[in-house]
LOMI-286006 format. One record per residue (C-alpha): residue in three letters; x, y, z. Coordinates in nm, 2 decimals. Each point is the difference from the previous one (the first is absolute). Layout:
residuo / x / y / z
ALA / X / Y / Z $
...
// end
This chain:
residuo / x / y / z
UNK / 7.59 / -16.13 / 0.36 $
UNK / 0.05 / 0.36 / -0.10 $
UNK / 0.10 / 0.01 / -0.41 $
UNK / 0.21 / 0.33 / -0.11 $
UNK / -0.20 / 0.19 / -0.27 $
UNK / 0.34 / 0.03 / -0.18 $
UNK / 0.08 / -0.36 / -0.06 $
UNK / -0.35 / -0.03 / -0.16 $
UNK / 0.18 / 0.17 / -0.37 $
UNK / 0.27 / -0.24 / -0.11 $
UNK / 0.35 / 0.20 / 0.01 $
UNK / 0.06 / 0.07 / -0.40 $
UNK / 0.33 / -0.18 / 0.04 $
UNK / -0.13 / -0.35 / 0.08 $
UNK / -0.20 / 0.01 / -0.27 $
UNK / 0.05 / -0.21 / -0.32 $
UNK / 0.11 / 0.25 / -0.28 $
UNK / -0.34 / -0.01 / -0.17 $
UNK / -0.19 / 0.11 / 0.32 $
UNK / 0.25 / 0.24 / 0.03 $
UNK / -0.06 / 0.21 / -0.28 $
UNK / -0.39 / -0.03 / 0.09 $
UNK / 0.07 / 0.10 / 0.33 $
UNK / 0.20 / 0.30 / -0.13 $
UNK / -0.33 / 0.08 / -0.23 $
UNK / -0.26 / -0.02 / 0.26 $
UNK / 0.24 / 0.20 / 0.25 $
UNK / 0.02 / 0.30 / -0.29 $
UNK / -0.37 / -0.03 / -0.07 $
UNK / -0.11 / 0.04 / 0.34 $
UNK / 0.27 / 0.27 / 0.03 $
UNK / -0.16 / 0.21 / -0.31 $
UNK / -0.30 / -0.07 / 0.16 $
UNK / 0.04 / 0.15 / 0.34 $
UNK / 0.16 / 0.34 / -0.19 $
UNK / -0.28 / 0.00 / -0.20 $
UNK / -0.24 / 0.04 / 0.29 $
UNK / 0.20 / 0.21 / 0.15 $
UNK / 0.02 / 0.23 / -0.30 $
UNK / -0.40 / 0.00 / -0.06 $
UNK / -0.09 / 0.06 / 0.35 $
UNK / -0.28 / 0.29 / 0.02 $
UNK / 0.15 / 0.30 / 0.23 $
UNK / -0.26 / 0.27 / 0.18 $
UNK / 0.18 / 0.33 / 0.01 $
UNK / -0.21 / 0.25 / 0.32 $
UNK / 0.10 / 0.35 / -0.03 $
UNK / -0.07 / 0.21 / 0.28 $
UNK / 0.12 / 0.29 / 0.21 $
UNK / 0.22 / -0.11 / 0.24 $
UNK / -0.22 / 0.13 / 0.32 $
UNK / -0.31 / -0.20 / -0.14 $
UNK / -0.11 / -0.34 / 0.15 $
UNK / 0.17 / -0.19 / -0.26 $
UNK / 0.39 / 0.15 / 0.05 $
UNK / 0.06 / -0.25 / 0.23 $
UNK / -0.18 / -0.25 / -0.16 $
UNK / 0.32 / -0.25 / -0.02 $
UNK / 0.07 / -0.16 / -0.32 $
UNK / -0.14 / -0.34 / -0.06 $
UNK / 0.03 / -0.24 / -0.29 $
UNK / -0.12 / 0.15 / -0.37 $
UNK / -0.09 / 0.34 / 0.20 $
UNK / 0.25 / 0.30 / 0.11 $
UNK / -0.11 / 0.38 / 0.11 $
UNK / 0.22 / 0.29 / -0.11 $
UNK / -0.09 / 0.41 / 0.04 $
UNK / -0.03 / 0.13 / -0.37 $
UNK / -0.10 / -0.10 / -0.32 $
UNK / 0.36 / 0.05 / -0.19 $
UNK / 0.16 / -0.24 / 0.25 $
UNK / -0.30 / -0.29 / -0.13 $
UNK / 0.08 / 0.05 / -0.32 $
UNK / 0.34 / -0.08 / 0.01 $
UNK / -0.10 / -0.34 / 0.25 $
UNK / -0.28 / -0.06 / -0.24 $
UNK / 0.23 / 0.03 / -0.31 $
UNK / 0.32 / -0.24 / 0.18 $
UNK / -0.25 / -0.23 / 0.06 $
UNK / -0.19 / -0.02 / -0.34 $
UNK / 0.33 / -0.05 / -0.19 $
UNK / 0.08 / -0.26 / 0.16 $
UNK / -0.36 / -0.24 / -0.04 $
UNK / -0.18 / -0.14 / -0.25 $
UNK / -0.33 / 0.03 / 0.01 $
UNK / -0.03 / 0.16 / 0.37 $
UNK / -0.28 / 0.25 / 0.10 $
UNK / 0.16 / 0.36 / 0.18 $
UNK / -0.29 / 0.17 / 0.21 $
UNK / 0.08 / 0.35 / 0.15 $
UNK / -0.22 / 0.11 / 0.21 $
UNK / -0.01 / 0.37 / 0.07 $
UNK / -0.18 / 0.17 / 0.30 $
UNK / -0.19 / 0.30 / -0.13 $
UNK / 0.12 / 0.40 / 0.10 $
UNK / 0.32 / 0.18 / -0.13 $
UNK / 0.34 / -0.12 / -0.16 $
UNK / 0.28 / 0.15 / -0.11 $
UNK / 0.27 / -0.11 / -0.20 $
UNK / 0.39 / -0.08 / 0.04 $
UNK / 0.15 / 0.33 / 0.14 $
UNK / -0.33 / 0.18 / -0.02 $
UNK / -0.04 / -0.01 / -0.36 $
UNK / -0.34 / -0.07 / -0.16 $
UNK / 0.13 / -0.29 / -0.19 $
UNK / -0.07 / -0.39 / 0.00 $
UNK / 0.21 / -0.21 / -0.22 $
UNK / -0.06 / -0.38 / -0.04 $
UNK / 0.32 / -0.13 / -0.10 $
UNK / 0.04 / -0.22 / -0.34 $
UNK / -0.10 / -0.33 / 0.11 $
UNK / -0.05 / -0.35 / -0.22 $
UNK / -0.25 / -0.18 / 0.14 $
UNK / -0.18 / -0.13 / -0.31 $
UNK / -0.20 / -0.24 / 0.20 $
UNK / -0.09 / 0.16 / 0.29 $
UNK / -0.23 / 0.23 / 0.15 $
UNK / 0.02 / 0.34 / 0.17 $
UNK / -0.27 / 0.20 / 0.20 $
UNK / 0.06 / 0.33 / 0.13 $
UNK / -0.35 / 0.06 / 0.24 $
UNK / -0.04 / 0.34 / 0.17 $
UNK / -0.25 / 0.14 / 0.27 $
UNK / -0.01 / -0.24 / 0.22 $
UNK / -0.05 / 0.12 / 0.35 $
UNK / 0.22 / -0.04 / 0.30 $
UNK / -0.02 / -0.37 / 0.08 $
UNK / 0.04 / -0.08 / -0.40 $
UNK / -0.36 / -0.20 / 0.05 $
UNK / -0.16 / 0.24 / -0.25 $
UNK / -0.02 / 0.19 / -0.27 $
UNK / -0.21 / 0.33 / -0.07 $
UNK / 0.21 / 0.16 / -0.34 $
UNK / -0.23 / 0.32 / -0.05 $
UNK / -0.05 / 0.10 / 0.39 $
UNK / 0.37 / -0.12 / 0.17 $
UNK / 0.22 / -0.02 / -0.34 $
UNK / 0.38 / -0.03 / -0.03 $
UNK / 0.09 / 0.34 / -0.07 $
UNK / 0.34 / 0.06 / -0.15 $
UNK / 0.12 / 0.34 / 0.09 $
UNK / 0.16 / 0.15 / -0.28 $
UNK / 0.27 / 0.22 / -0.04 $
UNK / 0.00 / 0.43 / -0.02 $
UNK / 0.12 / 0.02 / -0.30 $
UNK / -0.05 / -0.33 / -0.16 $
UNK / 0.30 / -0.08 / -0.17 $
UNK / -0.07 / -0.39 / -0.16 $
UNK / -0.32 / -0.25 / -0.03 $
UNK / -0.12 / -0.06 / 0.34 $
UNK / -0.08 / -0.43 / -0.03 $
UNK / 0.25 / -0.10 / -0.27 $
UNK / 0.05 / -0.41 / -0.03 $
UNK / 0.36 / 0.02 / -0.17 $
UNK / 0.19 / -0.22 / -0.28 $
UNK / -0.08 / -0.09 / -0.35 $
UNK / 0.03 / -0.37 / 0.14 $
UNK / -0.26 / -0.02 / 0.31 $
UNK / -0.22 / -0.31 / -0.05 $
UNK / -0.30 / -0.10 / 0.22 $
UNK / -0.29 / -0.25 / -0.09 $
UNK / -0.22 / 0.27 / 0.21 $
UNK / 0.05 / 0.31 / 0.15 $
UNK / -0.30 / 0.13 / 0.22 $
UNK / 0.04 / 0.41 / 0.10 $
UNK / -0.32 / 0.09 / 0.19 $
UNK / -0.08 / 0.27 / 0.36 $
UNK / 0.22 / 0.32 / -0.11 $
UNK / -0.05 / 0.34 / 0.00 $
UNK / 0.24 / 0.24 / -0.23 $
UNK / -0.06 / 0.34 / 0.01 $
UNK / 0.28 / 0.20 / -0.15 $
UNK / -0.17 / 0.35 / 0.02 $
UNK / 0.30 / 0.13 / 0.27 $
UNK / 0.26 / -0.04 / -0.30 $
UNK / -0.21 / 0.15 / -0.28 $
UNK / 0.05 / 0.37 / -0.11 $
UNK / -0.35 / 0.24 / 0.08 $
UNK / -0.06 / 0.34 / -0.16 $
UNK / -0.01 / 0.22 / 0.36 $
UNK / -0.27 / 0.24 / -0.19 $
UNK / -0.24 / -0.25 / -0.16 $
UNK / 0.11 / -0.37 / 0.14 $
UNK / 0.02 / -0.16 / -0.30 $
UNK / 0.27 / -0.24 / -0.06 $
UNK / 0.28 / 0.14 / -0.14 $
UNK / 0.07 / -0.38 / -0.24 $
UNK / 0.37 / 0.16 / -0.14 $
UNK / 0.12 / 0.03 / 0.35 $
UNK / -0.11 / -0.34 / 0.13 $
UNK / 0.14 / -0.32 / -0.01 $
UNK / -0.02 / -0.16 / -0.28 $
UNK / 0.02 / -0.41 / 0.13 $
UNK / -0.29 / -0.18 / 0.08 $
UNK / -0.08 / -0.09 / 0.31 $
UNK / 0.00 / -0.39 / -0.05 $
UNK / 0.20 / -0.19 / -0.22 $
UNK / 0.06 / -0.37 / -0.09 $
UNK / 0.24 / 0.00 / -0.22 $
UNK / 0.08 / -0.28 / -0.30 $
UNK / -0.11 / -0.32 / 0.25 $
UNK / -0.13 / -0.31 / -0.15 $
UNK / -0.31 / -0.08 / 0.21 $
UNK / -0.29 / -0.20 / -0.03 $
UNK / -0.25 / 0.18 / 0.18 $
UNK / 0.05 / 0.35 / 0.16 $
UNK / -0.26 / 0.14 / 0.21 $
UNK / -0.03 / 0.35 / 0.09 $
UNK / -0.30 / 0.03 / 0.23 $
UNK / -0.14 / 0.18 / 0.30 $
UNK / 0.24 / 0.29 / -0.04 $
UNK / -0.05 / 0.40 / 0.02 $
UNK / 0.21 / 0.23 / -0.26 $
UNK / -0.04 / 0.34 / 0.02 $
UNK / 0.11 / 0.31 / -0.12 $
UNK / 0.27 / -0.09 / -0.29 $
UNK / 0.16 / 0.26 / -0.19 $
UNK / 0.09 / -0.21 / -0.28 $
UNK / -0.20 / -0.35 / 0.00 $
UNK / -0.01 / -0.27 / 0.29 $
UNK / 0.12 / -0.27 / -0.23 $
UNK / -0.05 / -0.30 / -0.22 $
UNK / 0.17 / -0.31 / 0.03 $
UNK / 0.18 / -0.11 / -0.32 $
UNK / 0.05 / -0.36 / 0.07 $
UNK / 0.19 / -0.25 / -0.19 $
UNK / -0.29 / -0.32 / -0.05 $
UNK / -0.05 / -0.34 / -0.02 $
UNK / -0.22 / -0.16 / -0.20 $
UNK / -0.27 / -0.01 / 0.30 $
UNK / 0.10 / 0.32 / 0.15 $
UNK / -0.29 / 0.32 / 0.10 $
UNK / 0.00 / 0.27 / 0.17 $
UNK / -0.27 / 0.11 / 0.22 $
UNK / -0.04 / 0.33 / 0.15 $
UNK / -0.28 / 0.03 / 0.29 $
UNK / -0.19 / 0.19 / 0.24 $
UNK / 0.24 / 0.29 / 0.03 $
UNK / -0.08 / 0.34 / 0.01 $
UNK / 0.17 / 0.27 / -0.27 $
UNK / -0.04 / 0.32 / 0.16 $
UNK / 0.10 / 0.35 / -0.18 $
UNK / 0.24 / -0.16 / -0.21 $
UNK / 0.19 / 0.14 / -0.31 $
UNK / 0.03 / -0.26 / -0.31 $
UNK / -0.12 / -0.26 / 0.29 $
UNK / 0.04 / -0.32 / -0.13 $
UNK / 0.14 / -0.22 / -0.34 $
UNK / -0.16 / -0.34 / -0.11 $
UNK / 0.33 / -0.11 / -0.21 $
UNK / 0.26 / -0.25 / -0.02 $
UNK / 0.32 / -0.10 / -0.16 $
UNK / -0.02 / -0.05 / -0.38 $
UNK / 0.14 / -0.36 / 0.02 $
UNK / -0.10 / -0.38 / -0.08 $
UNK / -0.18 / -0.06 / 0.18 $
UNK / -0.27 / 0.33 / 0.00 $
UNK / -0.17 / 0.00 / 0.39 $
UNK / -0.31 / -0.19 / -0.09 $
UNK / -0.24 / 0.16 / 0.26 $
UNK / -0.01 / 0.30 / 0.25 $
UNK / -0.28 / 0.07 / 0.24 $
UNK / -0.08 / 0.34 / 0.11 $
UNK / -0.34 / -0.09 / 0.29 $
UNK / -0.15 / 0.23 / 0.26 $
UNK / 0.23 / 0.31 / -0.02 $
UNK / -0.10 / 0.32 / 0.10 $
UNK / 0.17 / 0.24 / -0.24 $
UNK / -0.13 / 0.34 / 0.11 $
UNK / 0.13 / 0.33 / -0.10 $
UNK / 0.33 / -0.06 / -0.22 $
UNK / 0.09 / 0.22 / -0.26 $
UNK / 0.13 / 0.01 / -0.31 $
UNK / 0.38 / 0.01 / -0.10 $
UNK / -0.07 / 0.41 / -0.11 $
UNK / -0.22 / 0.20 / 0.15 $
UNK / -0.21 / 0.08 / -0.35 $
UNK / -0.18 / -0.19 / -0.27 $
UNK / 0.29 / -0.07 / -0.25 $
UNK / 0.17 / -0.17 / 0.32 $
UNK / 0.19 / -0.36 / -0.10 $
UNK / -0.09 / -0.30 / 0.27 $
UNK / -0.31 / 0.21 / 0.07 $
UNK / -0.16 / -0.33 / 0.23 $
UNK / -0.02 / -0.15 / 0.33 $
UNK / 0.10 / -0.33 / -0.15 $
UNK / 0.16 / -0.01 / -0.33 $
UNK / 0.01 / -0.35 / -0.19 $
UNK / 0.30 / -0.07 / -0.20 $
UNK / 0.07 / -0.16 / -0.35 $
UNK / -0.14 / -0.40 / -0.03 $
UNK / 0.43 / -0.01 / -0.08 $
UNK / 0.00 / -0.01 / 0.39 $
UNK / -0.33 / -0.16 / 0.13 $
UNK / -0.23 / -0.27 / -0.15 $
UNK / -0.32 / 0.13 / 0.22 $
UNK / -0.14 / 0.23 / 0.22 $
UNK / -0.29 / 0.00 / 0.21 $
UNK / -0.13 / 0.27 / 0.21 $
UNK / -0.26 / -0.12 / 0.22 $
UNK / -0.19 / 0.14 / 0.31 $
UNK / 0.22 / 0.33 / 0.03 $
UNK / -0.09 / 0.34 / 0.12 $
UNK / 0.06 / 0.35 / -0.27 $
UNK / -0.06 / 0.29 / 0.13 $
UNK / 0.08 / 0.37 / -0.01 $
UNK / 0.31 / -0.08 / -0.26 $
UNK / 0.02 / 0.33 / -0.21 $
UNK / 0.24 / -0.22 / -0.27 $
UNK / -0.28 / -0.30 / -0.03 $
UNK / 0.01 / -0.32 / 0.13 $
UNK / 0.13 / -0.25 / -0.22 $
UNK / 0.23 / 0.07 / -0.28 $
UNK / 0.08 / -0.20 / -0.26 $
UNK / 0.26 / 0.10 / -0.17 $
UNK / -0.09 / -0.23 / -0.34 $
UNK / -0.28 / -0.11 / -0.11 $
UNK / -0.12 / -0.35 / -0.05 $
UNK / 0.23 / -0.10 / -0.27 $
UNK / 0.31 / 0.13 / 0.19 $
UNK / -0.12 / -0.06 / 0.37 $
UNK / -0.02 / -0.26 / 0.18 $
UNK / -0.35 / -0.19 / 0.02 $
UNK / -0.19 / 0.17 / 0.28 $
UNK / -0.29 / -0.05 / 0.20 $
UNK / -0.16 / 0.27 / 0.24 $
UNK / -0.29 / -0.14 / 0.17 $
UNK / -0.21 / 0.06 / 0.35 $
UNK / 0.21 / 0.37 / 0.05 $
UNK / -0.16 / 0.31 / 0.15 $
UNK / 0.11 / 0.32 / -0.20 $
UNK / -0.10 / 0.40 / 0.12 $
UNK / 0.18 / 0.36 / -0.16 $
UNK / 0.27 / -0.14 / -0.14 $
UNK / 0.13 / 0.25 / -0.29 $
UNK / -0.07 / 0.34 / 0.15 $
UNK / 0.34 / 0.14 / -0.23 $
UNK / -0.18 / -0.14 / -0.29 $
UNK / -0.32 / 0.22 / 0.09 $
UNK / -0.22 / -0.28 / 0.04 $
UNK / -0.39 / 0.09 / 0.12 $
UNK / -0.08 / -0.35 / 0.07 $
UNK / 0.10 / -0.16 / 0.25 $
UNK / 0.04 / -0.30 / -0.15 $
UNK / 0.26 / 0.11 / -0.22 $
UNK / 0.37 / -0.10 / 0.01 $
UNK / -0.06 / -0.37 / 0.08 $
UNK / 0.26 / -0.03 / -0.29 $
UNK / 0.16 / 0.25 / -0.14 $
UNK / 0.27 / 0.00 / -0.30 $
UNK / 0.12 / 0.07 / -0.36 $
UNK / -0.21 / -0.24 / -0.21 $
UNK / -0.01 / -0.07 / -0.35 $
UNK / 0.23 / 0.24 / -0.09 $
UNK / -0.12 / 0.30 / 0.22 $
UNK / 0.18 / 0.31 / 0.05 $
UNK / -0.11 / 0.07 / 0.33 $
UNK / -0.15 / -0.25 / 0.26 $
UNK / -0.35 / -0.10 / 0.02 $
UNK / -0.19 / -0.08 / 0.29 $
UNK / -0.25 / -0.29 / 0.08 $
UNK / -0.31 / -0.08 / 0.23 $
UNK / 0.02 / -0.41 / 0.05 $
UNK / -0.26 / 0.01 / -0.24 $
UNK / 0.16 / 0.11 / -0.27 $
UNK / 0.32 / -0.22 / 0.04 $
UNK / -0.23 / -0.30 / -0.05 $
UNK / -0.17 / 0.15 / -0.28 $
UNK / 0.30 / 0.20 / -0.21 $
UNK / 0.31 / -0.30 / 0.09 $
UNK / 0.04 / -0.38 / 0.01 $
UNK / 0.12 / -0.02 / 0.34 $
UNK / -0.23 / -0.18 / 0.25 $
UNK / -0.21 / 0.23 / 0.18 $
UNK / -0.29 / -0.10 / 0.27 $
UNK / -0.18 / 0.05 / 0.31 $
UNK / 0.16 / 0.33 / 0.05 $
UNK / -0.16 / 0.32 / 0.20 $
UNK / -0.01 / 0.35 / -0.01 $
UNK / -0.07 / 0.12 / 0.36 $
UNK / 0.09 / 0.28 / 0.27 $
UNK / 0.18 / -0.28 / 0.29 $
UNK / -0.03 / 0.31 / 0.25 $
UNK / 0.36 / 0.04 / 0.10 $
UNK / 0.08 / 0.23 / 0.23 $
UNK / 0.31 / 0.19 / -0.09 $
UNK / -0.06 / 0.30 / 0.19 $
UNK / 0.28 / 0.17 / 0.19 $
UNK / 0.26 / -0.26 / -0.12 $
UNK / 0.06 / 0.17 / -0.33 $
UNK / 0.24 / 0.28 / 0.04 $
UNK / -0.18 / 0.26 / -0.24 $
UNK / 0.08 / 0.35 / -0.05 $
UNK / -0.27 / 0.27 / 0.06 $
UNK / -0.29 / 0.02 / -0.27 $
UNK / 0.13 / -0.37 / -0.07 $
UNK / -0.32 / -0.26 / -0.12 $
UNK / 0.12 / -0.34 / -0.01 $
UNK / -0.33 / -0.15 / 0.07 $
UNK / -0.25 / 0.27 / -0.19 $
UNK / -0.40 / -0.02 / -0.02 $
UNK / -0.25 / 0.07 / -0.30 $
UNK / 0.01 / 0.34 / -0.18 $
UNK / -0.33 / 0.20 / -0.07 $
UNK / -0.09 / -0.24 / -0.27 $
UNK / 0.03 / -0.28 / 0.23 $
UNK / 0.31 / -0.14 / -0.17 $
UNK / 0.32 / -0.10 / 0.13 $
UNK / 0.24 / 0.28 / -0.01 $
UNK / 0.35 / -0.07 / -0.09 $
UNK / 0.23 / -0.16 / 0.30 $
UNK / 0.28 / 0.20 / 0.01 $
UNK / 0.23 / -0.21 / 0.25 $
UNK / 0.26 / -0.02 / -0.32 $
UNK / 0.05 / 0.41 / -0.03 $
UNK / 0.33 / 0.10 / -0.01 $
UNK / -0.11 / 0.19 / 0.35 $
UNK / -0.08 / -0.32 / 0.18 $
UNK / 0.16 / -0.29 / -0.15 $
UNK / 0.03 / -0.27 / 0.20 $
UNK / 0.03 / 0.17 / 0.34 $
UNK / 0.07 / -0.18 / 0.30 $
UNK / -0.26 / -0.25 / 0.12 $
UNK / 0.01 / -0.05 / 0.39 $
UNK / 0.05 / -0.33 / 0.08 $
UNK / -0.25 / -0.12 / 0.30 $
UNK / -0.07 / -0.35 / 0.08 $
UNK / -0.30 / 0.09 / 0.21 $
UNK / -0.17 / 0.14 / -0.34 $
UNK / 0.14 / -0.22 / -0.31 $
UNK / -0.26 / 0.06 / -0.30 $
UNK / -0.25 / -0.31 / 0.02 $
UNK / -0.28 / 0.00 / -0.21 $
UNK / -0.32 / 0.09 / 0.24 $
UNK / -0.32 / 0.05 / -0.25 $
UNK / -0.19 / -0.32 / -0.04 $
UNK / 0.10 / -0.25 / -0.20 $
UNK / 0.33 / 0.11 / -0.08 $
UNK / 0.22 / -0.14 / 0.32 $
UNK / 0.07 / -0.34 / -0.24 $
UNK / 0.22 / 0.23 / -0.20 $
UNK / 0.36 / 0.09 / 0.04 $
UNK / 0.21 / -0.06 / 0.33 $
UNK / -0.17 / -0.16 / 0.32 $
UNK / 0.15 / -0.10 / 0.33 $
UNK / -0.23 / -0.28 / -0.06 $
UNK / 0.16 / -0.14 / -0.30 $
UNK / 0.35 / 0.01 / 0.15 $
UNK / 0.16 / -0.35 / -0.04 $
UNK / 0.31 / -0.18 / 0.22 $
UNK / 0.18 / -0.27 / -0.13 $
// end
């Protein structure tokens, strides 16, 4: 004899009032508990063109294909504000995209999500199987002119556990402003907004890694998050090429201070100062904040090269700054504005002690002259090839050899004639490190990591 499922569950109503109300409880319990699965479920978000073997990929459960990147973001921010502690992959397939309408602009919309997780992975290739970040990268094609910040993640009020940005190339020489004579960059007529931005969120962790920035007329960024407790911020293995001001170690001046942010395996090469001469404010690659806004800071494994401003730039000193550690970090001519000989110079480079003017120091003589943690550093040519991808005007020396004495002459890839002119942008010919022993500095395809 066949039973019916249904008459297994006593009908409420012929219930004693007692088992009622328990029945009422259990029904509501399993109720919440169904929505609350339904609200954490993970969801995959494949973006790809639409005459690529995934278009017609049909939708299946926790997965879902659309064309462009602006159109995830809104899926990707629907679905976060409605889970709890949900995970929201999107998966981009590597090669051009362009914005809403054209325009060079990706906003993430203001989302709370304080216990979830977003990843936003570039350069993956057709099939979205893999992922190669410096040869097949995300490119966002940005706007002539540029007229706002090209990746902007809006709202004083976003709130992630984790958000993950890795695989994308921004190059946002096609809205800058170039001298037709001498092909510097003309700063006063460029824009002015960063080219990534993430706003006031409260995050845990944010990752910026596997990533390409080049050519920004007025910094790449700095994320000024609003922390936890337990919150860092870890920047790694991107490359910051020819940048202007190129990037700020800071955060909000707020209980509770970031406790930790991790700079690891960067490859900032040729940035310049904020001025084009040796009185210049924010005259570093990376510049490190007040202690007001970050706990500590450690720069580990990264690449400086050829940055006329210096490499790191404190702008306090121990007392004011943040603890800081720079350890296992490969530095070569970094403060050709300061006329430095040796090529060891401008590791750091800043206003110390009361200092009218900035002074400029081999790693060396950080760990001997300040109380910051200094170790396992190198002074080394990594034999990067800039070559024909630097945009230089005639009689221009970015790279230049010994004089007669057999000293360094001054780099002059800060003059007024050929400040930060354009650098080409080729992902056949990215500067790796090629003399021995110095490939374990900086960025790597090797060291790129997917979640």
């Amino acid at each position: 004899m066949m039973t019916n499922p249904t008459s297994v569950a006593p009908h409420a109503a012929s219930l004693p009032r007692a088992g009622r109300a328990v029945f009422a409880v259990a029904l509501s319990l399993a109720s919440a508990l169904a929505g609350s699965e339904a609200a954490a479920a993970d969801l995959t978000i494949l973006v790809a063109p639409k005459d690529g073997p995934i278009a017609t990929r049909p939708d299946e459960a926790g997965t879902v294909v659309v064309p462009r990147l602006f159109l995830a973001f809104e899926r990707a921010s629907e679905h976060l504000s409605t889970c709890q502690r949900c995970v929201v992959t999107i998966k981009v397939v590597g090669g051009a995209q362009t914005g809403r309408a054209e325009v060079g602009q990706w906003v993430f919309p203001e989302t709370v999500a304080p216990g979830a997780t977003l990843r936003v992975l570039g350069g993956y290739d057709a099939k979205l199987e893999r992922r190669a970040p410096f040869s097949h990268p995300t490119v966002l094609v940005t706007s002539r002119p540029r007229s706002g910040t090209v990746l902007e993640f809006q709202g004083r009020r976003t709130a992630f556990a984790e958000l993950y940005f890795s695989g994308f190339a921004i190059d946002v020489a096609p809205g800058n402003n170039y001298d037709a004579k001498t092909g510097a960059l003309m700063k006063g007529g460029s824009p002015s907004w960063p080219l990534v931005a993430f706003g006031m969120m409260k995050v845990d962790r944010l990752t910026i890694a596997d990533n390409i920035f080049v050519n920004a007329a007025n910094a790449v960024g700095g994320p000024r998050i609003t922390a936890s407790a337990d919150s860092e911020v870890v920047v790694r293995n991107n490359f910051f090429l020819n940048n202007v001001h190129a990037w700020q170690v800071t955060g909000l001046p707020r209980t509770p201070v970031l406790p930790r942010y991790v700079v690891q395996g960067n490859s900032f090469i040729r940035n310049f100062p904020y001025n084009p001469d040796p009185t210049t404010s924010n005259p570093g690659a990376i510049e490190i904040g007040g202690k007001d806004g970050v706990v500590r800071v450690e720069l580990r494994g990264n690449l400086f090269a050829f940055n006329s401003g210096g490499a790191i730039f404190p702008q306090w000193d121990e007392k004011r700054g943040p603890q800081i550690e720079i350890a296992d970090n490969l530095f070569f001519r970094n403060a050709g504005i300061f006329g430095a000989k040796d090529v060891g110079k401008g590791a750091v480079v800043g206003k110390f002690n009361g200092a009218a003017k900035h002074g400029v120091f081999t790693p060396d003589e950080v760990a001997e002259e300040f109380s910051w943690k200094s170790h396992g550093n190198v002074v080394a040519d990594p034999g990067i090839d800039l070559g024909s991808a630097v945009r230089e005007p005639a009689g221009a020396d970015a790279q230049p050899g010994p004089d007669e004495d057999g000293e360094i002459e001054v780099v002059r890839s800060a003059d007024i004639d050929n400040f930060a002119t354009r650098y080409e942008l080729s992902f056949d010919r990215l500067p790796f490190p090629k003399a021995a022993g110095t490939n374990k500095f900086g960025a790597s395809p090797a060291r790129v990591v997917t979640p």
